[in-house]
N, C-alpha and C positions, 0 to 999 in steps of 0.2 A: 483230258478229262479232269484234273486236276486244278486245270486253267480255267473251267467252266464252273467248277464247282467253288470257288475260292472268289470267281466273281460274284453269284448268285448267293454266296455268303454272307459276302460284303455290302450285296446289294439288300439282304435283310435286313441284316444290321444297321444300314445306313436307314432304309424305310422304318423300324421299329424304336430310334432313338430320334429320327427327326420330322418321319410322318412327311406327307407330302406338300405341306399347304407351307406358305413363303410370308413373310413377314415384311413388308416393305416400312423402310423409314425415312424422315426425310426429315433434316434439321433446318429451320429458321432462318434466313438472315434478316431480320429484325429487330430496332431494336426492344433492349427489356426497361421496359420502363419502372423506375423506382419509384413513382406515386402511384402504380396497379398491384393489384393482389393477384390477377392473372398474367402470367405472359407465357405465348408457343413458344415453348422449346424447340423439342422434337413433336414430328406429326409421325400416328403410326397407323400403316393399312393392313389389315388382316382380309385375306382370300380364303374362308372359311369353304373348306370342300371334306375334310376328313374330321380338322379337330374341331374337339366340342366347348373347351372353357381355356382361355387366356388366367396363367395361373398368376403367373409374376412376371417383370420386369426389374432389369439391373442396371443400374446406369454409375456412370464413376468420373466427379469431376478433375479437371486438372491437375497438375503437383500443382500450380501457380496461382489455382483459385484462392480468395478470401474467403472462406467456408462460414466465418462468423458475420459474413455480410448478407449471408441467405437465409428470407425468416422463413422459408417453406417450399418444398417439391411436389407436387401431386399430379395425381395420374387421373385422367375423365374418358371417361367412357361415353361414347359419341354415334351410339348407334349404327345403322347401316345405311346403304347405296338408294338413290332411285333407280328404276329401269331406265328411265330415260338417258340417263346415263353412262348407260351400259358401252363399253369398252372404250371408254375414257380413263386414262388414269389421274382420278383427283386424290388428294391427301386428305380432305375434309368436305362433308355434307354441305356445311354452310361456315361463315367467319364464325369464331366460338365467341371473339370480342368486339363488340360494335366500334367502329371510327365516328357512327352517325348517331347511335340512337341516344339520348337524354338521357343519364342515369346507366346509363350501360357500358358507358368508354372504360372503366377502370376496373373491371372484374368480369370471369365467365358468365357468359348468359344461360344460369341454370335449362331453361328451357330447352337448349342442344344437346348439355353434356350432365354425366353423372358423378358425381366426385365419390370414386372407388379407392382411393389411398393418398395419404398426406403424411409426408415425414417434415418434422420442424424439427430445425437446428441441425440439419444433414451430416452426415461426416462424408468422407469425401466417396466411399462406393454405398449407395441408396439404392434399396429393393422393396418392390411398392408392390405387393400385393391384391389382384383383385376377382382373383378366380369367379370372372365375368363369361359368363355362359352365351358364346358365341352364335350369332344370327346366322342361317345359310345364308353365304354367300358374302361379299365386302363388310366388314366391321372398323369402323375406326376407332383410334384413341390419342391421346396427346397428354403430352408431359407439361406441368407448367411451374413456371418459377417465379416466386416474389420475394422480390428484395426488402431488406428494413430500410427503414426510411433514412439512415445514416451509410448508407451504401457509398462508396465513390462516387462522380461522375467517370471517372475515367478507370476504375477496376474492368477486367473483363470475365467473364466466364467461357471456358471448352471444358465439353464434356463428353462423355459414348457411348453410344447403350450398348451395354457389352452383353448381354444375354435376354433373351424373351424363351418363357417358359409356360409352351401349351402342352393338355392332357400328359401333366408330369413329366413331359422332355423338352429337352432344347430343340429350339424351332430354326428353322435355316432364317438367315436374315439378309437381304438385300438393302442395302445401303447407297438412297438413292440419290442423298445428298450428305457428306459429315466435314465430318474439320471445318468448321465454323468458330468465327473467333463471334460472341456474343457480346456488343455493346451497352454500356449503360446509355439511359436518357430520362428527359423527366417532360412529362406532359404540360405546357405552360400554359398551354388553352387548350380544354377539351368543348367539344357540343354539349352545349346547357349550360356553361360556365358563366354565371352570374346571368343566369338566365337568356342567353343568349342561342341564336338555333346557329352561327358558324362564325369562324376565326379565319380571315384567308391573308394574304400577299404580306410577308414576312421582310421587316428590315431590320438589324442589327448592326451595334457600333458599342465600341467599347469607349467611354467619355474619357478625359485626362484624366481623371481620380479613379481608373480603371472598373467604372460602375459599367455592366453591360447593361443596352437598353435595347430594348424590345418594340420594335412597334408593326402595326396590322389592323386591319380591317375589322371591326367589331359589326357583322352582318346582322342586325338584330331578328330579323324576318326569316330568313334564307339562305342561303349560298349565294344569291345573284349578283351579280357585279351591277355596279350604279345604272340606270337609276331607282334607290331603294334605300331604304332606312340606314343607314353605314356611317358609322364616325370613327375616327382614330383612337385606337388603344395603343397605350405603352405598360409593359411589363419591365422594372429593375430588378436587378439582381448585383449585390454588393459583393456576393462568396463566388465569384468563376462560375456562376449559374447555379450551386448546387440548389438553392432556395431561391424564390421570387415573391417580391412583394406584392398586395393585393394591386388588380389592374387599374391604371390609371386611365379617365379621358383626355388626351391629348390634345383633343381636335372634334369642336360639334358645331352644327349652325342650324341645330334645334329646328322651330317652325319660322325662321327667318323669313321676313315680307310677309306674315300670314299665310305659306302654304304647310301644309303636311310637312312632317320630319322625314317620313320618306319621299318627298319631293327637294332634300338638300340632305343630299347624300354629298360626303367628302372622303373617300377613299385610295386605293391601288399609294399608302405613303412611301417614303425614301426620307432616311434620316442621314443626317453627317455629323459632326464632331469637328469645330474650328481649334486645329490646334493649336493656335497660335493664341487664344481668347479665351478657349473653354467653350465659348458659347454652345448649345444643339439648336441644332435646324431641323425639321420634318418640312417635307412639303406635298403637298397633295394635291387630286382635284375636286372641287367643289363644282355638283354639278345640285340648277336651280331652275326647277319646275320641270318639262319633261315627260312629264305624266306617266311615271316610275315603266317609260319602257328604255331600250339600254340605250346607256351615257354615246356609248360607241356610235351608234346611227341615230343619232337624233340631235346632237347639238350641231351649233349649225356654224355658219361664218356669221363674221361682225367681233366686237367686244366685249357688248354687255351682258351681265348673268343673266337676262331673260332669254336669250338664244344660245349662247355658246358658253361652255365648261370654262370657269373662272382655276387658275394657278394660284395657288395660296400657301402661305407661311406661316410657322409656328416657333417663337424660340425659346430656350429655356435657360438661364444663367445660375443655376443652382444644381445640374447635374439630371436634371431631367425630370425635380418633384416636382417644378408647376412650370405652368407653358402662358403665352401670351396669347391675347385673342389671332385669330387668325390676320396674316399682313398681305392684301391683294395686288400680286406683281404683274397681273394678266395687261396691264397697256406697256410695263415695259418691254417684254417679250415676244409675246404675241402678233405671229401676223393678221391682218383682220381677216385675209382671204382663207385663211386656214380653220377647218370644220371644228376642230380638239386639239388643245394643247395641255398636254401632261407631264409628268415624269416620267423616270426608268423606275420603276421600286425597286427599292434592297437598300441601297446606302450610297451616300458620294462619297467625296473625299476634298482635305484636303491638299494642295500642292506645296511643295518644298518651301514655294514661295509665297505662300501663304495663300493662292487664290483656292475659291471654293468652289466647286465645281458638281453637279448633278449631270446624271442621265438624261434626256430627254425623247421626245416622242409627240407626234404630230401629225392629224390628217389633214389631205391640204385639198387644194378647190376641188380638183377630183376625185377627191375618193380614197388617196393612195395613204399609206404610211408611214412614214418617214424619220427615221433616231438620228440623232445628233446632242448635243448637252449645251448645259449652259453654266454660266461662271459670275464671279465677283469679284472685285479688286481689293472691297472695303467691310470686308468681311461680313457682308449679308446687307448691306445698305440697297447696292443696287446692282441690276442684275442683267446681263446682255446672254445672245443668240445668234451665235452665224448660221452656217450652212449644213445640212442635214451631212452623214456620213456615207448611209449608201439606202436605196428606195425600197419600200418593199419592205422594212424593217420596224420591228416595234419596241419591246422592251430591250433595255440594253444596261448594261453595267462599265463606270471607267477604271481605269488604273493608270496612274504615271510608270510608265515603266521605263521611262530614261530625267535626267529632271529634265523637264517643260516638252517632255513626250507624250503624249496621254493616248491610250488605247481603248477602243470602246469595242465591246464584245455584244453582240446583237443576237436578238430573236429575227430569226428570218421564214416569211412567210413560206419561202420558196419548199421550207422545209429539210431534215435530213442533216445538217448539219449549221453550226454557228457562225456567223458573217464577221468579221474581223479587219476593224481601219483603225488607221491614227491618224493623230494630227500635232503637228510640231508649232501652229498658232491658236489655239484655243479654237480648232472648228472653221476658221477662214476656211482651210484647203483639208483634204482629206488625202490620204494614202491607202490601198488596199494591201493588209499586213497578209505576208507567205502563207500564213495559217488558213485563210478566210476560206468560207467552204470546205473544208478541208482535215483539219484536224479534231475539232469536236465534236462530235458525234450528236445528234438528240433528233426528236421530234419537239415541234415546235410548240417552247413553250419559256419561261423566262429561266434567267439563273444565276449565279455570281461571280462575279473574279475581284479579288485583292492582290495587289503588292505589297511583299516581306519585305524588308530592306534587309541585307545583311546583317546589319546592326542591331537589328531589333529580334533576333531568332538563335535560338541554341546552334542551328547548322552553319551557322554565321557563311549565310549564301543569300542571295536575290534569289528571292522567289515568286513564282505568279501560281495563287494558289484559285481552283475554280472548283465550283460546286453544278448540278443539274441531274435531273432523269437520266440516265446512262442508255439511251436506247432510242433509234430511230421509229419506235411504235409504241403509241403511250406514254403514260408517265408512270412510271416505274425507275427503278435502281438508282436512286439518289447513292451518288457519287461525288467527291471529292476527289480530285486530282492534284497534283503538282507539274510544275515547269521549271525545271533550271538554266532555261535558253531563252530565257524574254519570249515565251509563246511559241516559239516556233515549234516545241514539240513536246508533249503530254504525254510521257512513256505508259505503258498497262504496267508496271513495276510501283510507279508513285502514283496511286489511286489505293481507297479504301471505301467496299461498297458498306453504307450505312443501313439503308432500307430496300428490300425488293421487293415488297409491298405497291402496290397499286395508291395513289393520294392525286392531290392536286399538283404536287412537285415542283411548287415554287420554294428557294430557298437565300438563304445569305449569312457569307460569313465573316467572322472579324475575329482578332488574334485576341486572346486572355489575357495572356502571358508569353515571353518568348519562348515557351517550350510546346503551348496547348492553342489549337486553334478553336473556338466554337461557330456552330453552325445551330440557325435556327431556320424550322422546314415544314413544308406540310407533309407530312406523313401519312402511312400506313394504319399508325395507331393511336396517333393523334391531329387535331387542325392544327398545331404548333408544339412542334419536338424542339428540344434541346439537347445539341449531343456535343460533350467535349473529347476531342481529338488531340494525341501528343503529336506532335511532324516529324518527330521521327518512326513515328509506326506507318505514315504517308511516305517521306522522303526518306524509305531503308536499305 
């Protein structure tokens, strides 16, 4: 009797301090960007069945936080569920921040949410107030945080919602995602930026005067890939990315022969860095007339721009503030039987022994697709093509990973995971490396690998560091990994997820410094993120 009574005690008790309704949360992995006034922290879902008003919330950042790097915490109230909905567990109604809309990438879209409490200059346990009178049935909220604009790139924020406080008690809380390590990053191109409707296919290279340069696709129209108004932008940055100077044109060919500018579209760029010279290289393809439908199925065989996508160069001898008119390589390379010849976007490289070397990529008499690269002896004079790698394959990225080894990591159509050869003569022969199929995981789409050299890295190790979607469906979880086996294996230990955000999920990356790597990406929460990474928070 005793036994019965001491439960049904307990059971009041436990009913009259925390009420029955369940507080679901769910923290972020995205990053925060320092040029926005908003960023999702935590998402929070309220199952409103007993309580009537959301009083407070408490949250409490890290011992390790920068506190004085946070200009503000606020909490938005985000109304309720549709029915259609109905037993789906979502964390939010709708995105609170646009990735698309014009004027809306870098703060809450009033229109969703209600800004019910805002603490500036936090100390490190923040309680946001907003005795918000609860909808029957699903309620959301979201916590958000903006950095000042002298933030790190490489600070991070954790943090916990230690209490949610309905109808003057503590609410149970289920914790549905937490211990999140929060990234900095900075938006380098958002939609509308300098009047533009998108930013897509991202190369980065750090120059010999340690300038990072930026460059992408400046879609003036659209999202669409060529054929369509599209010229090369490059973004500098002199400070390790934290700032970037206004965007450069790179690369334009205007209404060339009297057609429309969206009829000489030059797009999907690949830049490199000759270290031996300085010089920068961009190369792209210039696609001419076409009558703006896609670059992909429409150009044809032969050599001249009026049928088929011309291969063209850009160089720069000053570190990448002005560039040369474009330099047309398409009769040295080009077979004439082949529909398109392109790049890999993202970045070459140079070789130990000075040759230069690009991704490449190629449709040939029938149809197929086909990666392989191409090189230089004389440092960008003139430029040969052997034989493709493996069929079926398109975008691709290289690395020397032995000197005069070169590994190229491919997009394969086949899907599911990355295709992986080498070649020990510049492309003559090919070898299919252990990894191929096998160890990288993605749905098909593009992505990067570099070589560390020991020499050049705090872990003073060879490393092959690779970035892409983490995920055989979609493009989601932009990821960075590491390899301290020449490829053959990519432990889940040295990987760090950056965005689990949904984007376009092309990215690339190149070293700062020997301690920080940078990655520029299409993201989540912007068309071109920049996020700097130490290797040892990778390789831990």
């Amino acid at each position: 009797m005793r036994k019965i009574c001491f439960y049904f005690c307990f059971l009041f008790v436990a009913i009259s301090v925390f009420g029955n309704d369940t507080v679901r949360i769910r923290e972020t992995q995205i990053p925060i960007l320092i040029d926005r006034k908003d960023n999702v922290l935590f998402n929070l879902r309220v199952d409103s069945k007993q309580s009537k008003v959301l009083n407070h919330v408490t949250l409490r950042f890290g011992n390790d936080v920068k506190l004085s790097e946070i200009q503000s915490v606020k909490l938005y109230y985000s109304g309720t569920e549709a029915v259609q909905r109905d037993g789906q567990l979502n964390y939010a109604p709708v995105a609170y921040i646009s990735r698309e809309e014009v004027g809306k990438t870098r703060e809450a879209n009033r229109s969703y949410s209600v800004l019910k409490s805002e603490k500036k200059a936090p100390a490190q346990t923040v309680t946001l107030t907003c005795d918000q009178v609860l909808f029957p049935g699903i309620n959301y909220f979201w916590v958000s945080l903006e950095m000042k604009p002298t933030a790190s790139l490489v600070s991070k924020i954790t943090a916990e919602m230690t209490e949610v406080h309905m109808d003057g008690k503590s609410s149970i809380v289920t914790i549905d995602q937490g211990s999140v390590v929060h990234r900095m990053g900075i938006g380098v191109r958002h939609a509308g930026d300098d009047g533009v409707a998108a930013y897509r296919i991202p190369g980065l290279v750090t120059s010999n005067k340690g300038t990072l340069l930026g460059v992408y696709d400046i879609r003036y129209n659209n999202s669409a890939d060529l054929q369509e108004r599209v010229d090369i932008g490059l973004s500098r940055s002199t400070d390790g990315g934290q700032t970037w100077e206004p965007m450069r044109v790179a690369m334009t060919f205007g209404e060339e022969g009297g057609l429309p500018s969206a009829q000489n579209g030059v797009g999907d760029p690949a830049i490199l860095v000759d270290k031996k010279t300085g010089t920068i290289w961009i190369v792209a393809a210039w696609t001419h007339g076409m009558g703006n439908g896609r670059a992909w199925f429409n150009s044809q065989d032969g050599m001249d721009k009026n049928h088929t996508a011309q291969l063209v160069l850009a160089k720069s001898d000053d570190d990448g503030k002005t560039w040369s008119k474009p330099i047309n390589i398409t009769s040295q390379v080009k077979d004439p039987s082949w529909k398109f010849l392109l790049q890999g976007p993202g970045s070459g490289i140079t070789m130990q022994d000075g040759t230069l070397v690009f991704a490449t990529q190629f449709i040939d008499s029938t149809r197929v697709p086909n990666a392989g690269i191409m090189y230089s002896k004389d440092h960008g004079k003139t430029w040969k093509m052997h034989n493709y790698a493996r069929t079926n394959t398109t975008e691709a990225q290289v690395a020397e990973v032995e000197p005069g080894v070169l590994m190229l990591n491919m997009r394969d159509n086949r899907g599911g995971s990355r295709a992986v050869s080498v070649t020990k003569d510049l492309g003559k022969t090919w070898t299919e490396h252990p990894s191929n199929r096998s160890v990288l995981q993605e749905s098909v789409c593009m992505a990067s690998l570099i070589k560390v050299e020991a020499k050049d890295n705090v872990l003073n190790k060879g490393i092959l560091l690779f970035s892409n979607p983490n995920t055989t469906k979609g493009r989601h979880s932009i990821t960075i990994k590491a390899s301290l086996d020449g490829g053959l294996t990519f432990p889940n230990e040295y990987d760090v997820l950056l965005d689990e955000g949904h984007g376009w999920g092309y990215s690339c990356l190149t070293m700062i410094d020997k301690e920080t790597v940078g990655i520029l990406y299409e993201g989540s929460t912007a068309h071109m993120v920049f996020q700097a990474v130490k290797l040892k928070d990778i390789v831990k």
